[in-house]
ROGUVO-385465 format. One record per residue (C-alpha): residue in one letter; residue number from 1; y, z, x. Coordinates in pm, 1 decimal, decimal comma. Example, Ala and Ser with C-alpha at 12.3 -4.5 7.8 and 13.67 -1.06 7.14 Angstrom:
REM ROGUVO-385465
+------+------+----------+----------+----------+
: resn : resi :       c2 :       c3 :       c1 :
+------+------+----------+----------+----------+
:    A :    1 :   -450,0 :    780,0 :   1230,0 :
:    S :    2 :   -106,0 :    714,0 :   1367,0 :
+------+------+----------+----------+----------+
//
This chain:
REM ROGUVO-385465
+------+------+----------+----------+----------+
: resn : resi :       c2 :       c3 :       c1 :
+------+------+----------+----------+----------+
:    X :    1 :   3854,4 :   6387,5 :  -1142,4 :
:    X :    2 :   3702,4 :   6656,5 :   -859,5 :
:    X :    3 :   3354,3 :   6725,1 :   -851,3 :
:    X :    4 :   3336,8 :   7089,4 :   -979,5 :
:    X :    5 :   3524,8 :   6953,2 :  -1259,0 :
:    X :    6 :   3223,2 :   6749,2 :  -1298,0 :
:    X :    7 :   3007,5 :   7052,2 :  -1289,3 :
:    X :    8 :   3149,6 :   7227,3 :  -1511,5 :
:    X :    9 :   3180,7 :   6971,2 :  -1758,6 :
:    X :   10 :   2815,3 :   6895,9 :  -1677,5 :
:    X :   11 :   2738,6 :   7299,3 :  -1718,4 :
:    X :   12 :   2969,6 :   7344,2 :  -2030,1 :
:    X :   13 :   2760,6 :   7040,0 :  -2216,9 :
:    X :   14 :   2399,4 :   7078,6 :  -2060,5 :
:    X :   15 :   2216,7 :   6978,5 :  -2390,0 :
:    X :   16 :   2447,0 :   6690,6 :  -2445,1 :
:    X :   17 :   2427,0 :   6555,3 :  -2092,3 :
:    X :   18 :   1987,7 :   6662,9 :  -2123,8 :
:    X :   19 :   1951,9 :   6460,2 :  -2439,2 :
:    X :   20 :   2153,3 :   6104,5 :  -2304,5 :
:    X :   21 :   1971,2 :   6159,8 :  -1972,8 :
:    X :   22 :   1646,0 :   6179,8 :  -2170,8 :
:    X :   23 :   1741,8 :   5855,5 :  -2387,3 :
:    X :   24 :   1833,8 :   5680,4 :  -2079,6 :
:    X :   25 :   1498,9 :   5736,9 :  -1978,2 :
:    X :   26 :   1322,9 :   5638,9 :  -2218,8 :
:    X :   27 :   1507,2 :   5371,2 :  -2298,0 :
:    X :   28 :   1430,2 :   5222,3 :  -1947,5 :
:    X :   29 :   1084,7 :   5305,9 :  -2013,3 :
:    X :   30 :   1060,3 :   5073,8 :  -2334,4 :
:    X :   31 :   1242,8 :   4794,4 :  -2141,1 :
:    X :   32 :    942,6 :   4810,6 :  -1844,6 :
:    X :   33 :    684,2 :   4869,2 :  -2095,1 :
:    X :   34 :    750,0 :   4644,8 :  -2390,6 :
:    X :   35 :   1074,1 :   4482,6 :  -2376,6 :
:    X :   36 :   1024,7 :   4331,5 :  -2027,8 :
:    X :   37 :    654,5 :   4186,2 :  -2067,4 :
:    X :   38 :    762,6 :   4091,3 :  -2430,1 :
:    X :   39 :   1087,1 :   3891,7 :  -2296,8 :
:    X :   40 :    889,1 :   3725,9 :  -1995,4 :
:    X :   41 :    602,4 :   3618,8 :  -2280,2 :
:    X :   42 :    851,8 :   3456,1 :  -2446,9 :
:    X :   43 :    994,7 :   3246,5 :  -2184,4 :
:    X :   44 :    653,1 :   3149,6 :  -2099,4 :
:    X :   45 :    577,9 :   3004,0 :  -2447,7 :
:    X :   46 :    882,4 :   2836,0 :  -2469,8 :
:    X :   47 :    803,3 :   2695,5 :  -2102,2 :
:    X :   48 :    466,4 :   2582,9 :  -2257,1 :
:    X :   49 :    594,3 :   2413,8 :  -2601,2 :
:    X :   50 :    811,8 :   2233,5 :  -2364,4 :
:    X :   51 :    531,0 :   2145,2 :  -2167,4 :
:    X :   52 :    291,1 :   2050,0 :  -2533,8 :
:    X :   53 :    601,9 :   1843,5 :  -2647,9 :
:    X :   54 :    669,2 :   1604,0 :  -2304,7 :
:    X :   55 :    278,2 :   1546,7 :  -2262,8 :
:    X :   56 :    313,6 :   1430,2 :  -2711,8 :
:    X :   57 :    599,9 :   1198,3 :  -2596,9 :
:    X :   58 :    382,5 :   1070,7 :  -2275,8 :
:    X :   59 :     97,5 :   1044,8 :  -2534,9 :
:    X :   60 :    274,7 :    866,0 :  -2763,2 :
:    X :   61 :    445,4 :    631,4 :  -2579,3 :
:    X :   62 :    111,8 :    503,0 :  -2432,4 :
:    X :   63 :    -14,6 :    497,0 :  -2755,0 :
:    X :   64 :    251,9 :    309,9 :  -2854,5 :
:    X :   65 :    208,1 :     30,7 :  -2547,1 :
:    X :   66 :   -125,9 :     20,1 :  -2571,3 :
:    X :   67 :   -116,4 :    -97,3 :  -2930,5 :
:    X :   68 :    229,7 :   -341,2 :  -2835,4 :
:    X :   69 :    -65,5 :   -463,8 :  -2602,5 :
:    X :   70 :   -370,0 :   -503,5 :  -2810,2 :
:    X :   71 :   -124,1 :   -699,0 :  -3028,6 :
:    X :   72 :     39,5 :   -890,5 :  -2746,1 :
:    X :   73 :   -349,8 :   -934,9 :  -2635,5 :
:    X :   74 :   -440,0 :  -1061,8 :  -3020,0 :
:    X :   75 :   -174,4 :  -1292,3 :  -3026,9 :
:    X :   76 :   -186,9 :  -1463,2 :  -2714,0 :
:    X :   77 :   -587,3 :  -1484,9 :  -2772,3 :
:    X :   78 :   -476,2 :  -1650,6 :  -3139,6 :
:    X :   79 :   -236,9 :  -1940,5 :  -2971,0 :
:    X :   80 :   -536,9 :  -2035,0 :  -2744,3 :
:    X :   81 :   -782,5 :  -2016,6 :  -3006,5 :
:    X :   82 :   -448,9 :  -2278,1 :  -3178,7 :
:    X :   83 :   -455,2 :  -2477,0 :  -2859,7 :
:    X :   84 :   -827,1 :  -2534,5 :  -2848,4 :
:    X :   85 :   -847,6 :  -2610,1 :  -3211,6 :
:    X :   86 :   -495,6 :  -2833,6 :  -3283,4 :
:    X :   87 :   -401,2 :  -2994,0 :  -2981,8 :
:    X :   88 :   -751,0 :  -3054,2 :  -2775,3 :
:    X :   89 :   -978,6 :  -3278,4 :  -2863,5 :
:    X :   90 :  -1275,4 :  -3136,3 :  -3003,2 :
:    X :   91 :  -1515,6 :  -3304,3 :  -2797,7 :
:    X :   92 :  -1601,0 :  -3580,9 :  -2538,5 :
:    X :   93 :  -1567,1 :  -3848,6 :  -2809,0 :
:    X :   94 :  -1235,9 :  -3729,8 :  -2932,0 :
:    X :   95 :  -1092,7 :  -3690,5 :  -2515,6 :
:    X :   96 :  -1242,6 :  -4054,6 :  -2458,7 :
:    X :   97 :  -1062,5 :  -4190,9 :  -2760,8 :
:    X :   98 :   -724,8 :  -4009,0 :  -2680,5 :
:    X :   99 :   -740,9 :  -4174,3 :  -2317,1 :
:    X :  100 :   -911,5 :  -4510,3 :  -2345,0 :
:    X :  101 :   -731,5 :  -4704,7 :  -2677,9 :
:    X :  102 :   -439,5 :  -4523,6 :  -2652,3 :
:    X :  103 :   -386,8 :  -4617,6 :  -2243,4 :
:    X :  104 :   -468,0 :  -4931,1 :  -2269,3 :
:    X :  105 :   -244,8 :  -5013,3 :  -2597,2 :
:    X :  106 :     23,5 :  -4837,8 :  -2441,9 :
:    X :  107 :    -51,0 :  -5084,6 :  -2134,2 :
:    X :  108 :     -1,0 :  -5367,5 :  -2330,0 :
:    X :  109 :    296,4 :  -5279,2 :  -2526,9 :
:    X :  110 :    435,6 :  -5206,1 :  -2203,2 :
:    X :  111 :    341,6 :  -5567,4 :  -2070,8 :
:    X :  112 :    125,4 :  -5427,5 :  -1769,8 :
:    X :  113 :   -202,1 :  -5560,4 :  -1694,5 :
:    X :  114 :   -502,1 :  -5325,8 :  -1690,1 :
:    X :  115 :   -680,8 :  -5499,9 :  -1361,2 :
:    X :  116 :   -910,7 :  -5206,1 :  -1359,2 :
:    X :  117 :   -999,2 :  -4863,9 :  -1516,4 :
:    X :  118 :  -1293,9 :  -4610,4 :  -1461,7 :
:    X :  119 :  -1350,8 :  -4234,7 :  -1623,3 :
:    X :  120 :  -1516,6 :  -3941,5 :  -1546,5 :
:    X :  121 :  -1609,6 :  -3632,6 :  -1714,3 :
:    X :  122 :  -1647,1 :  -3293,3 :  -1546,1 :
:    X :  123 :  -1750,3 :  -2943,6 :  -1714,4 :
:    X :  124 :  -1558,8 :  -2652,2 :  -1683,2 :
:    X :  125 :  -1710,2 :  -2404,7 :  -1450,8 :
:    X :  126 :  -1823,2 :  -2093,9 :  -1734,6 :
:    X :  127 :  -1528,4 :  -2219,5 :  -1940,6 :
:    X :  128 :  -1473,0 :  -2377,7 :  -2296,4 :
:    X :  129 :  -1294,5 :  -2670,1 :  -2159,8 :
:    X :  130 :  -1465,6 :  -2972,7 :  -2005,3 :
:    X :  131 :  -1220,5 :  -3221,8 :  -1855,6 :
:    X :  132 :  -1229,6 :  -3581,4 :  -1907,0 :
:    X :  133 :   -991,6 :  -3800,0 :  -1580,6 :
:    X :  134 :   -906,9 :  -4190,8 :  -1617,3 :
:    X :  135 :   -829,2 :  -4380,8 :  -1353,9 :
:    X :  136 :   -606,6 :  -4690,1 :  -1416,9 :
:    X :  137 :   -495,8 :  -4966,7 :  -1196,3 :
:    X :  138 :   -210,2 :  -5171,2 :  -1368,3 :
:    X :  139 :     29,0 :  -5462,9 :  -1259,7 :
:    X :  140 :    362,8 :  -5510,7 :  -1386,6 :
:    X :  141 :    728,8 :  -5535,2 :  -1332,8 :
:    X :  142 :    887,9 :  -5215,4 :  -1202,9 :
:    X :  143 :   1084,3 :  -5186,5 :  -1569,0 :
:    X :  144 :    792,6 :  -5242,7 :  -1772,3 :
:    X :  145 :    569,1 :  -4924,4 :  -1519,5 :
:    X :  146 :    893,3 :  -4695,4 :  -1577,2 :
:    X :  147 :    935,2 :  -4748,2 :  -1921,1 :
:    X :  148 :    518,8 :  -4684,8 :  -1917,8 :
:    X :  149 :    495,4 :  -4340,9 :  -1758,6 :
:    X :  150 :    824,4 :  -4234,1 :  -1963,2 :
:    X :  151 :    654,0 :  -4297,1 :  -2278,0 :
:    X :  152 :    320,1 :  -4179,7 :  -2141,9 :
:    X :  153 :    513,0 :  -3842,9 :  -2029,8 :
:    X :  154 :    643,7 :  -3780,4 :  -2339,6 :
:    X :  155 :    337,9 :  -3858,0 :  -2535,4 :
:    X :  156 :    231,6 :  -3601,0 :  -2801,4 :
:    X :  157 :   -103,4 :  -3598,7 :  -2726,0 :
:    X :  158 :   -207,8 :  -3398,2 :  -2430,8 :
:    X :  159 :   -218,1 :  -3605,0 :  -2119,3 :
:    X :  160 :   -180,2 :  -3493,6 :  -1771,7 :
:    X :  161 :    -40,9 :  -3738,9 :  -1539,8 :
:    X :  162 :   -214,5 :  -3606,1 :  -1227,0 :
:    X :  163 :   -224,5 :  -3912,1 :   -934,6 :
:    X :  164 :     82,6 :  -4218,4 :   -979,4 :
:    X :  165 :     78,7 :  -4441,1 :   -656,7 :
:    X :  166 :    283,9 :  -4742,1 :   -659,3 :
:    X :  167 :    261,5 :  -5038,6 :   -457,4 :
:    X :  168 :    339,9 :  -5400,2 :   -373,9 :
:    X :  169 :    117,4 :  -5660,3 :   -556,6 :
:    X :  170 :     93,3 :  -5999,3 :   -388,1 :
:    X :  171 :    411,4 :  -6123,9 :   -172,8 :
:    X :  172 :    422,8 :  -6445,3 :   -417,4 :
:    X :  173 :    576,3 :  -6263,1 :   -690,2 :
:    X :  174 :    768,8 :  -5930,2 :   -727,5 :
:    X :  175 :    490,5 :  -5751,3 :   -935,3 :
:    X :  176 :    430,3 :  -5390,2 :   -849,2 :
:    X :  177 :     57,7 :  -5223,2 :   -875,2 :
:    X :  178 :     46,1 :  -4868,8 :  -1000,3 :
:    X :  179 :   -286,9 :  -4670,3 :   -983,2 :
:    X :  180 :   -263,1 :  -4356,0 :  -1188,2 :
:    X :  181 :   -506,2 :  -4093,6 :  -1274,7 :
:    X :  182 :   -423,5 :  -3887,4 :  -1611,0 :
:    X :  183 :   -662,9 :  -3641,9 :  -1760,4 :
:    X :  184 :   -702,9 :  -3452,2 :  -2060,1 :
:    X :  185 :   -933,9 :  -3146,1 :  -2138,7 :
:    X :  186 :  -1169,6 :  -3114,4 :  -2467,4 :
:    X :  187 :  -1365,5 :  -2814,1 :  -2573,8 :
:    X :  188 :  -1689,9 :  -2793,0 :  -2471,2 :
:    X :  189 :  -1963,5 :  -2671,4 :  -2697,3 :
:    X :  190 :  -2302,0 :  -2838,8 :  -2559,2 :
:    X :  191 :  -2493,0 :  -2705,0 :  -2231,8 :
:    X :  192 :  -2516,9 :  -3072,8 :  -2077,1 :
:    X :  193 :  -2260,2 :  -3281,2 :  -1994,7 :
:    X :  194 :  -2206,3 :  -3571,2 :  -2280,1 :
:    X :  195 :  -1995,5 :  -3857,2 :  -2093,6 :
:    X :  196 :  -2033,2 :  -3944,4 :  -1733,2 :
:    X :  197 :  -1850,7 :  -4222,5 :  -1536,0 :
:    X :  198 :  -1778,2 :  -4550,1 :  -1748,0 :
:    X :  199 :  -1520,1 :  -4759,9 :  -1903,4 :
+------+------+----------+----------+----------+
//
């Protein structure tokens, strides 16, 4: 198609070609004025709920592990309060009678010989628990201190073997000397120490 067929078409339909020139421009002019601003507000509130609804799931989630914490936190905090109550001794008395009868019975039945045996308690530094340490020296035959520490190891009552030193007793007979030191830890209510060194 030439040019001054263009013209003439253009000339021939002047108020047809006016009026779609004039709706082109205004149409542009509503998309820069209204359409445009409208369309980029849009996107920017959908930007921001975006935005709102990842800082809810961040919030949420640490809401969520902070309460699996302050239960983790309560629970943990009810077994020790269970420990100190059910399987400690409640006091210096109740330590003293775990260790002292219940060694030295368990000495005999084994068919060791107590030669010697000392204790001492020490308080917990700001704690709940003081600790309460026996030191033993027994004699025996190398079956009878085995079979001793295997029963004393698997014990219900809470005892800590801490020290076991074996040795030769005299050269005359084939008796072995064990010195062990076992403790066990009661809760401590009073300011002052109650037991001291003794057996």
């Amino acid at each position: 198609m030439s040019v001054t067929l263009l013209r003439r078409i253009a000339s021939d339909h002047r108020r047809l070609v006016t009026a779609v020139a004039l709706l082109l421009a205004v149409d542009g002019l509503l998309y820069a004025v209204a359409l445009y601003p409208w369309s980029r507000r849009v996107v920017q509130a959908e930007a921001d709920a975006a935005a709102a609804e990842s800082r809810l799931v961040r919030m949420r989630t640490a809401w969520e592990t902070a309460t699996r914490t302050g239960a983790s936190s309560t629970r943990a905090e009810e077994r020790l309060e269970q420990f100190y109550t059910q399987v400690l001794p409640p006091d210096f008395a109740g330590a003293r009678a775990i260790l002292s009868p219940y060694l030295d019975r368990l000495a005999r039945d084994s068919a060791l010989v107590l030669e010697r045996q000392s204790s001492v308690s020490d308080r917990g530094r700001g704690g709940r628990l003081s600790r309460l340490r026996t030191t033993m020296v027994l004699a025996g035959r190398y079956e009878d201190v085995r079979r001793f520490i295997h029963v004393l190891e698997t014990a219900p009552e809470f005892i800590l073997v801490e020290d076991v030193v074996l040795g030769q007793g005299n050269e005359s007979d084939d008796r072995l000397v064990l010195t062990l030191g076992v403790s066990t830890y009661y809760r401590d209510a009073a300011p002052a120490a109650e037991g001291g060194p003794g057996s």
